[in-house]
C-alpha positions as CSV (number, residue, x, y, z in Angstrom):
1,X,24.3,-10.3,-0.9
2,X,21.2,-12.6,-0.9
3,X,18.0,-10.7,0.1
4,X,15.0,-12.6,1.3
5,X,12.0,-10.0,0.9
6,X,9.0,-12.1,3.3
7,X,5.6,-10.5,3.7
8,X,4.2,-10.5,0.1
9,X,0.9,-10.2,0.2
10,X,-0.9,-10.2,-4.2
11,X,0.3,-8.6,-6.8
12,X,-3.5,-7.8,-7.6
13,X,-2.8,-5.5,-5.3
14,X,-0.9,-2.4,-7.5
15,X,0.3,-0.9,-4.3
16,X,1.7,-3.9,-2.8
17,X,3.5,-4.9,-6.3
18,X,4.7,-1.1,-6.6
19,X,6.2,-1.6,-3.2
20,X,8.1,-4.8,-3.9
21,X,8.8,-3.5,-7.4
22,X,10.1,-0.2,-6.1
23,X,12.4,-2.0,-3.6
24,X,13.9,-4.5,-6.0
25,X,15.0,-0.8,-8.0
26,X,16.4,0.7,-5.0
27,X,18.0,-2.6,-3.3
28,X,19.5,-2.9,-6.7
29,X,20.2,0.7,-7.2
30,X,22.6,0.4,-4.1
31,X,24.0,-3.2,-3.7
32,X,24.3,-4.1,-7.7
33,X,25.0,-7.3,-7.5
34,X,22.4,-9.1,-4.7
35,X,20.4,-11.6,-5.4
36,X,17.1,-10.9,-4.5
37,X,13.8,-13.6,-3.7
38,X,10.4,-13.2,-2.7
39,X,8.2,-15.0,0.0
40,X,4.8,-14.3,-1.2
41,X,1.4,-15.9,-0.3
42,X,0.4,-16.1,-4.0
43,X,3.4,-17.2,-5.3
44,X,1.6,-18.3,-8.8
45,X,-0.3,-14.6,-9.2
46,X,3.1,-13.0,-8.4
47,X,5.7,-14.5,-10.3
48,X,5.1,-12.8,-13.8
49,X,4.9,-9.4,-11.9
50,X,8.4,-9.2,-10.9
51,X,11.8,-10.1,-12.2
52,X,13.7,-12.5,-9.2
53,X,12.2,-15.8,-7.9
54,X,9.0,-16.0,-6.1
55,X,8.3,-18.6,-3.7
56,X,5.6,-19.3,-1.4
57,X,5.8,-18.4,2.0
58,X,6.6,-20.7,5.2
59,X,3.8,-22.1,6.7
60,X,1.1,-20.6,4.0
61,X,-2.6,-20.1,5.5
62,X,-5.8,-18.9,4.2
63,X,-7.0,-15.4,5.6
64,X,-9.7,-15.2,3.4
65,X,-12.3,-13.5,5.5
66,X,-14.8,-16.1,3.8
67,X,-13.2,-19.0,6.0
68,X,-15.0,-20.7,8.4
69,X,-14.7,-19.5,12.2
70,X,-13.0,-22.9,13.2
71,X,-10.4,-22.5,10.0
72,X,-9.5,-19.7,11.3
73,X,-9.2,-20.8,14.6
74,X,-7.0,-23.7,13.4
75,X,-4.6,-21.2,11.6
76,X,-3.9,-18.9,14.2
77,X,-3.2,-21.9,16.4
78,X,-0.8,-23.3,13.8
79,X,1.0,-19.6,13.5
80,X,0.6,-19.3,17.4
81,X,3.0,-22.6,17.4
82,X,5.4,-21.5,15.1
83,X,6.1,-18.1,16.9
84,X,6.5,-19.6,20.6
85,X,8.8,-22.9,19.5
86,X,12.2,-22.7,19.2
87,X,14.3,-23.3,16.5
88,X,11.7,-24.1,13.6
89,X,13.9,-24.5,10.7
90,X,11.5,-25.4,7.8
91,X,12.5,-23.3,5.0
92,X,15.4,-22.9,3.3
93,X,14.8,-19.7,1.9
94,X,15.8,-18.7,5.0
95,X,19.0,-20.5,4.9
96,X,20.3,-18.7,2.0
97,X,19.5,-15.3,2.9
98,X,22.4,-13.3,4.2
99,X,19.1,-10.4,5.5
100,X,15.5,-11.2,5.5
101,X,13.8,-7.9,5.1
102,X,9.7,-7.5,5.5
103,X,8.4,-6.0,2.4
104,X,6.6,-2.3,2.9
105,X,3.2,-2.1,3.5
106,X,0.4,-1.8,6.0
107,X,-0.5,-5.0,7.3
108,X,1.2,-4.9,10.9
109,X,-2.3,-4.3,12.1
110,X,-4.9,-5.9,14.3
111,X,-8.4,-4.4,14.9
112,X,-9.4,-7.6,16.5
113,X,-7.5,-11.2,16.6
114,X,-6.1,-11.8,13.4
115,X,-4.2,-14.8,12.1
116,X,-3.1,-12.4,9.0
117,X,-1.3,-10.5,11.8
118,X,0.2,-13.7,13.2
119,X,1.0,-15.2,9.9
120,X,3.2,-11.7,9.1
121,X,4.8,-11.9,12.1
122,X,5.9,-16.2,11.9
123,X,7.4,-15.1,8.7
124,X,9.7,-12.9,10.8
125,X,10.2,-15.3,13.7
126,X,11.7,-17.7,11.6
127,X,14.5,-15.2,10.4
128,X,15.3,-15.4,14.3
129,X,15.5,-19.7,13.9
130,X,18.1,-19.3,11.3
131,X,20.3,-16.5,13.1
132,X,19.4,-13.4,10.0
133,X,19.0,-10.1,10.6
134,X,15.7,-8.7,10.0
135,X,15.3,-5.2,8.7
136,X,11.0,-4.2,8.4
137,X,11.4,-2.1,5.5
138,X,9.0,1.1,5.3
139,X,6.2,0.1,7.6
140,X,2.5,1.6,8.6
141,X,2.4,-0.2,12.1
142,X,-1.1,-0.1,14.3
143,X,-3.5,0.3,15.1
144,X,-3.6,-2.7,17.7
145,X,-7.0,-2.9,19.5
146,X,-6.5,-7.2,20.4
147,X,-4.4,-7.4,23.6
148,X,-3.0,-10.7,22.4
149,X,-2.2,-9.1,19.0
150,X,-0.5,-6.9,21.1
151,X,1.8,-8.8,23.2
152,X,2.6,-11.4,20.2
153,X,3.7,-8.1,18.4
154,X,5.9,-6.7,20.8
155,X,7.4,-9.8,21.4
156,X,8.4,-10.0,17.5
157,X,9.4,-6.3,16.8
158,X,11.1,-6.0,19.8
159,X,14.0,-8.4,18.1
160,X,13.9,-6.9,14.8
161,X,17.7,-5.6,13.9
162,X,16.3,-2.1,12.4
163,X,12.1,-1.1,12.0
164,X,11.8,2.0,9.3
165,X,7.9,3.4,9.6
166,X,6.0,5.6,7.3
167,X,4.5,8.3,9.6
168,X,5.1,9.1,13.4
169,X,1.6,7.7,14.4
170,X,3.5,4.1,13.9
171,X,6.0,5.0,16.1
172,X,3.4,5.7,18.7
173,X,1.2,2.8,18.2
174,X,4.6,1.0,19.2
175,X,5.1,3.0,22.2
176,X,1.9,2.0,23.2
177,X,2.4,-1.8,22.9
178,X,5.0,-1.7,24.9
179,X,8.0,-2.1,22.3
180,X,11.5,-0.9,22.9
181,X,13.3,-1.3,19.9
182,X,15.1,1.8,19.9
183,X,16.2,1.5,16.0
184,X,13.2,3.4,14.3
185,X,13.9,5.7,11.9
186,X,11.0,7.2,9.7
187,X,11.1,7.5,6.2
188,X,9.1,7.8,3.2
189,X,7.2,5.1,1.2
190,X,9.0,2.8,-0.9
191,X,6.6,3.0,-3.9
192,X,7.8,6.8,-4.2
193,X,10.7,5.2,-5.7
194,X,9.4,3.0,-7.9
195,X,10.0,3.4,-11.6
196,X,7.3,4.4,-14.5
197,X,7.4,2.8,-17.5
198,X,6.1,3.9,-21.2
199,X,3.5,1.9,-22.3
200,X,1.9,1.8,-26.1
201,X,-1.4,0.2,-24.7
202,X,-1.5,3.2,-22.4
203,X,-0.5,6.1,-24.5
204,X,-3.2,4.7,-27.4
205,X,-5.7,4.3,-24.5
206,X,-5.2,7.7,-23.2
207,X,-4.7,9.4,-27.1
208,X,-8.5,7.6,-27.6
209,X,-9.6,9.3,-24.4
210,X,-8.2,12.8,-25.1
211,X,-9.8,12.8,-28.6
212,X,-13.2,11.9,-27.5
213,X,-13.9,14.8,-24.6
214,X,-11.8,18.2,-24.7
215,X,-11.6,19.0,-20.7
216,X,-9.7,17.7,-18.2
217,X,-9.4,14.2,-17.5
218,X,-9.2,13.1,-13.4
219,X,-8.1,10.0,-12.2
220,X,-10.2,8.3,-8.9
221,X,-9.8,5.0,-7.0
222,X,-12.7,4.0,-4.7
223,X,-12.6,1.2,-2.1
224,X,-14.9,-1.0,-0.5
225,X,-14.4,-0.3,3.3
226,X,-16.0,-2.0,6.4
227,X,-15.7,0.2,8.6
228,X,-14.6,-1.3,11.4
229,X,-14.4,1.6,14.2
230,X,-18.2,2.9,13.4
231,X,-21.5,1.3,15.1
232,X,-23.8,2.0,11.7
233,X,-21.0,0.9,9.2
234,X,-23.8,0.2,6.5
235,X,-24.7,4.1,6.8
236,X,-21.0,5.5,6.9
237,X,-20.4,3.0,3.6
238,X,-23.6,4.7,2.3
239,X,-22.1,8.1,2.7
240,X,-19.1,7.2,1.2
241,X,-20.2,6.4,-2.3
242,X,-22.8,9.2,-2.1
243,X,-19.7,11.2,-1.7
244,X,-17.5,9.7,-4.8
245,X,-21.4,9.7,-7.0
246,X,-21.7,13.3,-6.2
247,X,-17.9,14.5,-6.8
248,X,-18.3,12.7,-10.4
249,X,-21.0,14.8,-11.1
250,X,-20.0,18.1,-9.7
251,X,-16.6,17.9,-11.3
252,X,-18.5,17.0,-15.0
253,X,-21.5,20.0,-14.4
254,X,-18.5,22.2,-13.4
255,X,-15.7,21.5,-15.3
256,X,-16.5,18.9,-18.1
257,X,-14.6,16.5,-16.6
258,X,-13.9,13.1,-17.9
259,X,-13.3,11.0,-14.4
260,X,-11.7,7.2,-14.8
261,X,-12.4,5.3,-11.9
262,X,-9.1,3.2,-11.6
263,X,-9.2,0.0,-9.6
264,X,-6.0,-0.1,-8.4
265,X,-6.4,-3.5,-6.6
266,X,-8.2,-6.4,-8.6
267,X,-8.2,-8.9,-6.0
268,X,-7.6,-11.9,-4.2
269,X,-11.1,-11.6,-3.4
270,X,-13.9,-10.0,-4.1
271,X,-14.0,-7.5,-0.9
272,X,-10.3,-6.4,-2.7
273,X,-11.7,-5.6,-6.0
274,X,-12.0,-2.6,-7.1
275,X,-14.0,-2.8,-9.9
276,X,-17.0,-4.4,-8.1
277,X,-17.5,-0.5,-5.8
278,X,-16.4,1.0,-9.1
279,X,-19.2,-0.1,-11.4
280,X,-22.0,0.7,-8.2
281,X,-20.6,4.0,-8.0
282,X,-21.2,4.5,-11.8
283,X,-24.3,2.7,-11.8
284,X,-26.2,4.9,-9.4
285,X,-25.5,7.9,-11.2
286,X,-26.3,9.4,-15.1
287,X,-22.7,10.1,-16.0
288,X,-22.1,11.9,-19.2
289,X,-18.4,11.4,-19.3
290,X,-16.8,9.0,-16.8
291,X,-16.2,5.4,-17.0
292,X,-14.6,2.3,-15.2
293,X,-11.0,1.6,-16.7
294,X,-11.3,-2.0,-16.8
295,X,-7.8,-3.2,-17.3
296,X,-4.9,-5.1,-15.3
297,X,-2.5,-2.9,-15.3
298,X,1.4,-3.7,-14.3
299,X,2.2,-1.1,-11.4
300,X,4.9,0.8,-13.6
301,X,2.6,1.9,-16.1
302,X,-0.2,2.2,-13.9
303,X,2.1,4.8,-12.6
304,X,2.8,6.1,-16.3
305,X,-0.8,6.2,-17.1
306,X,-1.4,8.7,-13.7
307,X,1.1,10.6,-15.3
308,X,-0.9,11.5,-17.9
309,X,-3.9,13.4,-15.7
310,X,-5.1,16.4,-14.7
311,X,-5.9,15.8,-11.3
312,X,-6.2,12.8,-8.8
313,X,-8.8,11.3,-6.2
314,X,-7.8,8.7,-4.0
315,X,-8.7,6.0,-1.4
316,X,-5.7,3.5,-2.6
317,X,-2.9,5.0,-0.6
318,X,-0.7,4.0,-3.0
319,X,-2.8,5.7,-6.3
320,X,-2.2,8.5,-4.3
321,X,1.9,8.0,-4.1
322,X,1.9,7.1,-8.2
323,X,0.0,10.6,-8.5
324,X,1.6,12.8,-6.5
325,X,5.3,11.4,-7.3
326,X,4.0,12.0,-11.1
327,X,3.6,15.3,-10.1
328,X,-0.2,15.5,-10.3
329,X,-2.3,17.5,-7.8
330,X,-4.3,14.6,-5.2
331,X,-6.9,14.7,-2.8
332,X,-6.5,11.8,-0.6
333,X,-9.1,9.4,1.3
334,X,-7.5,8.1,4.4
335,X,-9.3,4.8,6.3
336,X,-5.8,3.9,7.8
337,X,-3.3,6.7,9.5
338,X,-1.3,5.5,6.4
339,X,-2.8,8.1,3.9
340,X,-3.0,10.9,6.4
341,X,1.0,10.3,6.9
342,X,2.2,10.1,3.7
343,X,0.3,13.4,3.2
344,X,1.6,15.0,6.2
345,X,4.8,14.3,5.1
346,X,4.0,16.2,1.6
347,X,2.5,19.0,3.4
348,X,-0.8,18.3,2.0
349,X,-2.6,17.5,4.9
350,X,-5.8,19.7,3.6
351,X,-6.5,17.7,1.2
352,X,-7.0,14.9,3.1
353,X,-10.7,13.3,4.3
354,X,-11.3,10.7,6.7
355,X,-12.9,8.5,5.3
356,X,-15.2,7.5,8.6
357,X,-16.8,11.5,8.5
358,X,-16.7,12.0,5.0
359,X,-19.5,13.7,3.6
360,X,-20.1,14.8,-0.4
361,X,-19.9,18.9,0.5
362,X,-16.1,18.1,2.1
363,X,-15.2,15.6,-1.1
364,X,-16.4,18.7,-3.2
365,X,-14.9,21.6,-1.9
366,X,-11.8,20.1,-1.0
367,X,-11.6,18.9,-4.6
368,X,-12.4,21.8,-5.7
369,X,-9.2,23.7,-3.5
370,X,-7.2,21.1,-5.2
371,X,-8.2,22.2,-8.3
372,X,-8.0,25.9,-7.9
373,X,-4.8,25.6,-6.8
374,X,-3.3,22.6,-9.3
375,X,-0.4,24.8,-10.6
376,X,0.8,25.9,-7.7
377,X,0.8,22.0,-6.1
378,X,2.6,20.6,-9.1
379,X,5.2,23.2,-8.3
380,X,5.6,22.2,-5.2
381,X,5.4,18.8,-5.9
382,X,8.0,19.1,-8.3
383,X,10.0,20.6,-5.4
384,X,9.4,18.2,-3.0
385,X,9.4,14.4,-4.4
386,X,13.3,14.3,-5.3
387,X,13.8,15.1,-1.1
388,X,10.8,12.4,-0.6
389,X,12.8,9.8,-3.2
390,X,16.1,10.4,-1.2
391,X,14.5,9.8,2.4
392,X,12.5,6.6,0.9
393,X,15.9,4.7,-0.3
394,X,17.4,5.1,3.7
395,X,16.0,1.4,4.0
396,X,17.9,0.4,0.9
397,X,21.2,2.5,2.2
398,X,21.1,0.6,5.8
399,X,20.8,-3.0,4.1
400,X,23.6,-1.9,1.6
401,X,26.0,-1.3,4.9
402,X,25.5,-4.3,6.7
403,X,26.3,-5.9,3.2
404,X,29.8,-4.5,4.0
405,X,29.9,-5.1,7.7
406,X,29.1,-8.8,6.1
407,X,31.7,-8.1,3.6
């Protein structure tokens, strides 16, 4: 079976690459012998990251959020084309796939006119040119506050062969944009699924670490976040890093705790970087202990190294799923319905802060529940993540069987 995975967004970004990554081991898990290739918009930053063919996506824009107003005008009128014309045949990726299946992720979105959004969904409009089912695979859909985003939405997902979504919230976000595919099924993340892998730079990185300071070590990954729903965004952005200074410093006074800031996503730009928030969130406060990880880590033992800690903080939703399937007791940011979800889904919905009201007191008790109670969540955790790894290959399973319909 040949599998056209569309939607790739930048390896930089450890989530995104532990998606794909995590997919490849479950689509190969249950159809062993499919051929597998990616459509990515950096095909040359993602092609050493996995092991199958990486090509660059139809009809490649910019969505740097840098670009000129009038560029990105232009684009969303060139991806505006390509969804209402008929029969663009203009890749022949396409061609060869037997199913074209849109990667996991987040990005079916719109808080105002987006040619992102409309670039995500050409990708999948030109599955419909060539006649291939389309399967979105594991999908945070909404919020959609553009009424054009809306209606160019609908009209895509509304011919999808099969959407599987992350969290119920998606399913009502699709309600309320008038879609009526009635193949939804909810599952759990991909990235659960993805595979660890030992590392010697990471086990001599963390021996180093462990031999320097005696207490616990906690893993955190900070964001930088716009905050697009909030009038006084600079003041909410304020309150967030006074939030992750004053958690640093509580958890070393309290516990001598060694925290690593993690950045789980280096890039394509600088807004994406981790490290940049990382090393003003360090630099405004006299840690004894923590420090910036500064490293570009593959997604597999990124996961290995959160294996290896005491407890987790987390904006990255997907830092959060590499903890918590490693076992490790997580207190999760959420700036999308995403995080809340995936923790909903865990049961673990107290340890979750919204990001837009978060204040230090919250970040501090609630870590502090978290890690009062550590023992008894990595018990449950270790109850709960084989039923959460099952649910998250259904995708996988429902591409496998219309390899044998095919067949």
């Amino acid at each position: 079976m040949n599998i056209l995975i569309v939607n790739a967004h930048s390896s930089k970004n450890k989530g995104d690459a532990g998606i794909i990554l995590s997919m490849i081991d479950s689509l190969k898990k249950n159809i062993p012998h499919s051929n597998i290739k990616i459509k990515s918009r950096f095909p040359e930053i993602d092609k050493s990251t996995y092991d199958v063919l990486v090509h660059e996506c139809a009809a490649n824009i910019s969505v740097d959020p840098d670009e000129s107003k009038v560029t990105k005008v232009l684009s969303a009128l060139k991806m505006l084309n390509l969804i209402y014309s008929k029969n663009q045949k203009i890749d022949e990726d396409y061609k060869w796939a037997d199913v074209v299946v849109s990667c996991g992720g987040g990005f079916l979105l719109s808080h105002r006119f987006s040619p992102a959004l409309l670039q995500h969904l050409a990708q999948l409009k030109l599955a419909f040119d060539y006649n291939k089912p389309v399967v979105i695979y594991a999908q945070s859909i909404g919020p959609f506050y553009n009424s054009i985003m809306q209606k160019v939405s609908k009209r895509i997902l509304n011919r999808v062969d099969s959407i599987f979504i992350r969290e119920n919230i998606s399913k009502q976000w699709l309600e309320k944009i008038g879609c009526t595919n009635e193949n939804i099924t909810v599952v759990s993340d991909s990235a659960f699924c993805m595979l660890d892998k030992q590392s010697d730079y990471v086990d001599q990185l963390f021996s180093k670490i462990k031999d320097s300071h005696k207490g616990p070590i906690i893993g955190l990954t900070a964001r930088d976040w716009n905050f697009p729903e909030m009038e006084n965004r600079e003041l909410h952005r304020k309150k967030y890093v006074e939030s992750m200074q004053k958690v640093i410093i509580h958890l070393e006074e309290h516990y001598n705790a060694k925290v690593l800031l993690m950045p789980q996503v280096l890039g394509p730009n600088n807004f994406n970087d981790d490290r940049i928030i990382s090393r003003e969130i360090l630099n405004g406060i006299d840690s004894k202990y923590s420090e910036l990880i500064d490293y570009d880590f593959n997604p597999r033992e990124l996961k290995y190294f959160y294996s290896k800690l005491d407890m987790f903080i987390g904006t990255r939703m997907h830092s959060n799923i590499f903890s918590l399937s490693s076992y490790v007791p997580t207190v999760a940011i959420n700036y999308e319905h995403k995080t809340r979800g995936i923790m909903e889904l865990l049961d673990l919905e107290e340890y979750v802060l919204e990001i837009n009201e978060i204040t230090p007191n919250d970040l501090i008790a609630t870590s502090e529940r978290c890690w009062n109670e550590r023992h008894l969540l990595k018990e449950r955790l270790e109850v709960q993540i084989p039923q959460v790894l099952d649910n998250a290959e259904i995708p996988a399973k429902y591409i496998a069987d219309l390899n044998k319909v095919r067949s």
